[in-house]
C-alpha positions as CSV (number, residue, x, y, z in Angstrom):
1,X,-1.8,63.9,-98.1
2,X,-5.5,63.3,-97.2
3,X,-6.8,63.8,-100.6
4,X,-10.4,64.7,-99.8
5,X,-9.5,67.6,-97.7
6,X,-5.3,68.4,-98.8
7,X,-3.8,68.4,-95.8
8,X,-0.8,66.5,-95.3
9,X,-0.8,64.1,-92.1
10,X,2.9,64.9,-91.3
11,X,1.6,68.5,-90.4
12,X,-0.5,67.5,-87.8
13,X,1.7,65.6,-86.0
14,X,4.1,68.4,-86.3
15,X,1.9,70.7,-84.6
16,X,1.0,68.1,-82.1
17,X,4.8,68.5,-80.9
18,X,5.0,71.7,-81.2
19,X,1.8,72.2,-78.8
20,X,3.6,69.8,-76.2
21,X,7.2,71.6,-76.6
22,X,5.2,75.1,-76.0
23,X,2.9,73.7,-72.9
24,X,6.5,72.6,-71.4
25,X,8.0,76.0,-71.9
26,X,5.0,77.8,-70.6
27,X,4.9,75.1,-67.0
28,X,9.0,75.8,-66.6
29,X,8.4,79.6,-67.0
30,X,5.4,79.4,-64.2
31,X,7.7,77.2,-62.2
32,X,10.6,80.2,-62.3
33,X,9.1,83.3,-62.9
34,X,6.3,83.4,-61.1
35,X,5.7,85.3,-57.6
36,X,7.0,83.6,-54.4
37,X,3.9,84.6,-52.7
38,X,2.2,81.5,-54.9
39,X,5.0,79.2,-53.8
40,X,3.8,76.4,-51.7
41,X,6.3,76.9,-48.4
42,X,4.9,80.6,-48.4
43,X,1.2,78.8,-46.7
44,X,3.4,79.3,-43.8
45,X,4.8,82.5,-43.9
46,X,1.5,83.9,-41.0
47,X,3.0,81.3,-38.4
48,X,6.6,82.7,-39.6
49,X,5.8,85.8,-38.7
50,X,3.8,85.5,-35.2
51,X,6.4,83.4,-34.4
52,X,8.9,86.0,-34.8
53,X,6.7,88.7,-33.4
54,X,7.5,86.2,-29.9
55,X,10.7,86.6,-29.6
56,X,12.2,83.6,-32.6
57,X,14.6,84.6,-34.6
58,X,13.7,84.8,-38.5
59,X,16.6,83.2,-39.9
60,X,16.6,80.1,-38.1
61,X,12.4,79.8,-38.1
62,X,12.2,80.7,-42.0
63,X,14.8,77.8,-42.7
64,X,12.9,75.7,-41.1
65,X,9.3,76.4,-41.9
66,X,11.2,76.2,-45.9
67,X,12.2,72.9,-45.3
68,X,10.5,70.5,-48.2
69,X,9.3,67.6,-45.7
70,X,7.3,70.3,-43.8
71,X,3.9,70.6,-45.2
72,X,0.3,72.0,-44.4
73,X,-2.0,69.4,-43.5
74,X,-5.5,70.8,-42.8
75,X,-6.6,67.3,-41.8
76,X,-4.0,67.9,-38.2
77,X,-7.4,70.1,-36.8
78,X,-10.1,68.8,-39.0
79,X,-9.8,65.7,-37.5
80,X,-9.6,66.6,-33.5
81,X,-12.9,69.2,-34.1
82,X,-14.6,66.7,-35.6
83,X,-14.1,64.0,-33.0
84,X,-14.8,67.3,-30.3
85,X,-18.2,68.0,-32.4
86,X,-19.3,64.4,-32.4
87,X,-19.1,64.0,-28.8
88,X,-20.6,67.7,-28.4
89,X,-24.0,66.4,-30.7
90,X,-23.5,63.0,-29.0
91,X,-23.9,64.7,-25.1
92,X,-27.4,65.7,-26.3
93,X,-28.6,62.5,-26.9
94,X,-31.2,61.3,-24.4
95,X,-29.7,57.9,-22.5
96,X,-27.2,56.8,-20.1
97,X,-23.7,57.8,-20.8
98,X,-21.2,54.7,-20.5
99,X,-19.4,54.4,-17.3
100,X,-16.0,54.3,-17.1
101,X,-14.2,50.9,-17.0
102,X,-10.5,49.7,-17.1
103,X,-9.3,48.5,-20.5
104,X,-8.9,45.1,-20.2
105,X,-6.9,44.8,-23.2
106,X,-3.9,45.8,-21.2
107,X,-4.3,43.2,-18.5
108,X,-3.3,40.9,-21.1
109,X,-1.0,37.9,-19.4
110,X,1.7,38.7,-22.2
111,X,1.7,42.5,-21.6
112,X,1.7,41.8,-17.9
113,X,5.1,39.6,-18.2
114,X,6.4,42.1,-20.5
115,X,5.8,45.2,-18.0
116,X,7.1,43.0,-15.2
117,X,10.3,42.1,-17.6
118,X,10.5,46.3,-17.8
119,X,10.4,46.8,-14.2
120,X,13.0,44.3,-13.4
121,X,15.4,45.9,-15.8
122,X,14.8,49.3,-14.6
123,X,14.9,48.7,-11.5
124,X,17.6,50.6,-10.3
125,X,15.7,53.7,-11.5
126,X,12.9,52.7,-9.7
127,X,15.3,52.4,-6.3
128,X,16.5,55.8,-7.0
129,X,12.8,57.5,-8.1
130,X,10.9,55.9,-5.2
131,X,13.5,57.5,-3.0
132,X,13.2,61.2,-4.4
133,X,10.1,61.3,-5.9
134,X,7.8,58.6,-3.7
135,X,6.3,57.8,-7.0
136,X,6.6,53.6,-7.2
137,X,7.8,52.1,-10.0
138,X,4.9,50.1,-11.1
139,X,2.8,53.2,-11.9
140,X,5.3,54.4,-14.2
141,X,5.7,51.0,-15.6
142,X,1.8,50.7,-16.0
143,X,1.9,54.3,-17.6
144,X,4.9,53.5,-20.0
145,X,3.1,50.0,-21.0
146,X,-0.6,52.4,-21.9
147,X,1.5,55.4,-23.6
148,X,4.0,53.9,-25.4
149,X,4.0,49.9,-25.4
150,X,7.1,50.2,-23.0
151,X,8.8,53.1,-25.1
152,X,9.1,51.0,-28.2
153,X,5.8,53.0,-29.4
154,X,6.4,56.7,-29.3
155,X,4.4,57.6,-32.7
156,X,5.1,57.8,-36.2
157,X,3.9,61.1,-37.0
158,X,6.4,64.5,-37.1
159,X,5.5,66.8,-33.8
160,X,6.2,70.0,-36.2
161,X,3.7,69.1,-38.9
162,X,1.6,68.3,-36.3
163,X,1.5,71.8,-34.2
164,X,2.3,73.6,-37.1
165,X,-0.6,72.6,-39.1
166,X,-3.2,73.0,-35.8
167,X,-1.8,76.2,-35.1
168,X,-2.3,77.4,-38.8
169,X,-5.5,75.7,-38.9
170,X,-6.9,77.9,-36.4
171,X,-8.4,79.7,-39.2
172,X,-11.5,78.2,-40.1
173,X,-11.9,78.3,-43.2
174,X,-9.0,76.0,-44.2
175,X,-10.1,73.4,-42.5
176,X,-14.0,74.1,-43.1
177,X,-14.2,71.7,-46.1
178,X,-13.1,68.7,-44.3
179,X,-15.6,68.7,-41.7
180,X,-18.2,65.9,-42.2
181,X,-21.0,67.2,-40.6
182,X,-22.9,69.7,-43.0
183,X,-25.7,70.0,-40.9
184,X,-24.4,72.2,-38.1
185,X,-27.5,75.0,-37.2
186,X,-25.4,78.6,-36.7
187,X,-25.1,78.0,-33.1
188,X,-23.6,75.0,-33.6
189,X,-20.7,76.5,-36.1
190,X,-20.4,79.8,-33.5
191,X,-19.2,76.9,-31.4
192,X,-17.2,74.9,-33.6
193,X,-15.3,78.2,-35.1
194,X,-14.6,79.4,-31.6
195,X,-13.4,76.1,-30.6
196,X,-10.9,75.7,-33.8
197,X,-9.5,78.9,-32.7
198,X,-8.9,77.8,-29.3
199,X,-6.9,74.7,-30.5
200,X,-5.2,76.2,-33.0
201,X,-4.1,78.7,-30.4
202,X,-3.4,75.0,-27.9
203,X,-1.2,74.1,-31.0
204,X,0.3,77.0,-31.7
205,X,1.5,77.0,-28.0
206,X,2.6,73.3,-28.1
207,X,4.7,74.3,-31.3
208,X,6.6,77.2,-29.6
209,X,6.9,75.1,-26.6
210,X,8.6,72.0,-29.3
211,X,10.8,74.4,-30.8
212,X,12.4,75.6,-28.0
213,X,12.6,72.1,-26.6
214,X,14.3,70.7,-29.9
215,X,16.7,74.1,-29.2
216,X,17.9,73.2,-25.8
217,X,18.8,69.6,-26.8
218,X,20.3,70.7,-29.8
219,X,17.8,68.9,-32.0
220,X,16.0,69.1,-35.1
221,X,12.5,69.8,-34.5
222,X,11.8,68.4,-37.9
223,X,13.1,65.0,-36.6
224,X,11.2,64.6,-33.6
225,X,8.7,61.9,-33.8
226,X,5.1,62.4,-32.0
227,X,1.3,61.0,-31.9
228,X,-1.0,61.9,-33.8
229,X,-1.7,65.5,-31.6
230,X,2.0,66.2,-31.3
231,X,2.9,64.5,-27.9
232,X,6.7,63.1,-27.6
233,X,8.9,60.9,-25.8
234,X,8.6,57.5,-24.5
235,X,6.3,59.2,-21.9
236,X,4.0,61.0,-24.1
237,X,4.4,64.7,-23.1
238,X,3.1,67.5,-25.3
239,X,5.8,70.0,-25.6
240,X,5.0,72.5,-22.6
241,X,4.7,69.5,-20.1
242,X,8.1,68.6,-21.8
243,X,9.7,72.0,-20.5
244,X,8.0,72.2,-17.2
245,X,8.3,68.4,-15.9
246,X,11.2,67.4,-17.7
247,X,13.7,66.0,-15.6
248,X,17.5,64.8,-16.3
249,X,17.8,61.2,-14.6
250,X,21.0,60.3,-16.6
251,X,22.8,62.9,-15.0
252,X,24.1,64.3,-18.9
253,X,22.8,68.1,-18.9
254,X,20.0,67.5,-21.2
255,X,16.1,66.2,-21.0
256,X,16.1,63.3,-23.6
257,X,12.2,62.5,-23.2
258,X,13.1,59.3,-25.7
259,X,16.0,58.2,-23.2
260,X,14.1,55.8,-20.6
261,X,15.7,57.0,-17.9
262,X,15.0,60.8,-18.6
263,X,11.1,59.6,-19.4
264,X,10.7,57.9,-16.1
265,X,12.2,60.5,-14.0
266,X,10.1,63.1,-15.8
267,X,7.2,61.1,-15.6
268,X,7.6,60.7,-11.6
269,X,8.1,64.2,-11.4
270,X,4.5,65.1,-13.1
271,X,2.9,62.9,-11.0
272,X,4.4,63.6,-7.5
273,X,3.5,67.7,-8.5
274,X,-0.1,66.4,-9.4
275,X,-0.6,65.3,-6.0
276,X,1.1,62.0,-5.7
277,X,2.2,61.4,-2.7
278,X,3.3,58.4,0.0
279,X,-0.2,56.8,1.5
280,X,-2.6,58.3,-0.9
281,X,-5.8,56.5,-0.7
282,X,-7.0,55.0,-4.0
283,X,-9.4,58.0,-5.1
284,X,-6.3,59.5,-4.4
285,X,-4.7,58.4,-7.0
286,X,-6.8,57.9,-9.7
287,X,-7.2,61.8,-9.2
288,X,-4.0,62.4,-9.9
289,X,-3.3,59.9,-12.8
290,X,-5.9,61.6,-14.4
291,X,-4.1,64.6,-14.6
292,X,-1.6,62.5,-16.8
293,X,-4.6,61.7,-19.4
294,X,-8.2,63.1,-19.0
295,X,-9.9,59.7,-18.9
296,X,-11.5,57.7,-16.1
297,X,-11.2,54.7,-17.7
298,X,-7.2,55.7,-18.6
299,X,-6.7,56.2,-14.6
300,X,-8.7,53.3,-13.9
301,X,-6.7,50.8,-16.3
302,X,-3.3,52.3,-15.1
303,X,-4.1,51.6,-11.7
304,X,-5.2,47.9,-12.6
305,X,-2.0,47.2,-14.7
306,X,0.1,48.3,-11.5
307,X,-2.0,46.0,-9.2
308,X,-0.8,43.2,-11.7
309,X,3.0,44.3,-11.9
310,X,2.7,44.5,-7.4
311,X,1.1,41.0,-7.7
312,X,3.5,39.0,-10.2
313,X,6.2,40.6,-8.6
314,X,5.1,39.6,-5.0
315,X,5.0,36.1,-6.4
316,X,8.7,35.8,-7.5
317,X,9.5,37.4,-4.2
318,X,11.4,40.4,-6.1
């Protein structure tokens, strides 16, 4: 008892528990009671339903879009516009542009060895490729060094997350406040809205395209790893390039882009149908490893890496 007011201490700390005894009974009635619709899976329940509306059926896409490890990440987009708007600002600075140039980093000695190491162990699939696909096998070991680090890189992100959240994101305004540039005049934002659209549509494309992948191999599309913009396999497809290139080279009934054998064949394939072809000159075939990855400097360095693998492997004489 506090004798210059009359209150005994004891009551206050038993209203103290009682206020922490009702705060828990009023967060475990929230968590029960209240509406689905504020329920954190439900973000997804727009992409649910456009991906029914094309043909997927309900059951099996709302038990996966209510999976726990599946979660919105705003972020997915934010980050590709704003890389897109800096170059877009950047292309109206006055000055030369930088010229393309091959990556030396790749023409490291120990990389070199490593892709030559590669194409001597595969080098019965090379036989076999070369043959039906005239593609030679130190392209697609130059390729699978750049994509992948020889297929022991395929990317630690989740290829669902990934296309899921772009093609949600294609609504501006969730992804508005992680933009970094504030300063945008309104012809600047017409662009950059229009543009978010047209990736989240790219991703919303990429994630039918995964699903239906995932479906004829009879995986989980929650378990397929990707890079950081949803590209898979030890080649680095996105999904559609997945289902249109993909190629069985072990003979098993099924396109395992993260089997090597599968990749390379698949890989070959894309190439010879982007123009590859036996005696093409070498603006040739920059044009057409482009195609693979919309950088000079990406054809350029794949090019040089091959030019290495020819070169060491002329000097062991096999």
């Amino acid at each position: 008892m506090f004798p210059w007011t009359g209150f005994d201490f004891r009551t206050i700390k038993r209203m103290k528990r009682a206020v922490i005894v009702y705060s828990l009974a009023a967060v475990f009635f929230c968590v029960l009671f209240l509406p689905c619709s504020v329920a954190a899976g439900d973000v997804w329940n727009p992409l649910v339903d456009r991906l029914v509306a094309d043909g997927y059926d309900r059951t099996y896409i709302s038990a996966l879009f209510s999976r726990k490890s599946l979660k919105f990440s705003p972020e997915v987009l934010a980050r590709k516009m704003n890389v897109l708007l800096d170059t877009k600002l950047a292309s109206r600075q006055p000055g030369p542009r930088q010229k393309p140039e091959v990556m030396k980093r790749y023409l490291n000695p120990i990389l070199i060895a490593g892709a030559y190491a590669f194409f001597r162990d595969h080098k019965a699939d090379f036989v076999t490729i070369e043959k039906k696909y005239a593609v030679p096998g130190e392209i697609l070991t130059a390729v699978m060094l750049v994509e992948t680090k020889l297929g022991t890189q395929v990317g630690r992100h989740n290829g669902l997350t990934i296309l899921a959240s772009m093609a949600l994101g294609r609504d501006f305004e969730l992804i508005r406040p992680y933009i970094k540039r504030k300063d945008l005049s309104d012809e600047t934002m017409k662009w950059l809205i229009r543009r978010t659209e047209q990736k989240g549509n790219w991703g919303y494309d990429e994630l039918k395209a995964l699903i239906t992948y995932a479906q004829k191999n009879g995986q989980d599309p929650l378990n397929i790893p990707s890079s950081i913009y949803g590209a898979i396999g030890q080649c680095q497809f996105i999904p559609s390039s997945a289902l249109h290139y993909g190629r069985d080279g072990t003979g098993d009934g099924r396109v395992d882009l993260f089997d090597t054998t599968d990749a390379l064949h698949s890989m070959a394939y894309f190439v010879k149908k982007h123009g590859w072809k036996e005696g093409l000159d070498r603006a040739g075939q920059l044009k057409v490893i482009y195609r693979y990855n919309h950088s000079e400097s990406y054809a350029m360095t794949i090019l040089a890496v091959a030019d290495k693998i020819r070169k060491t492997k002329e000097f062991f004489g096999n």
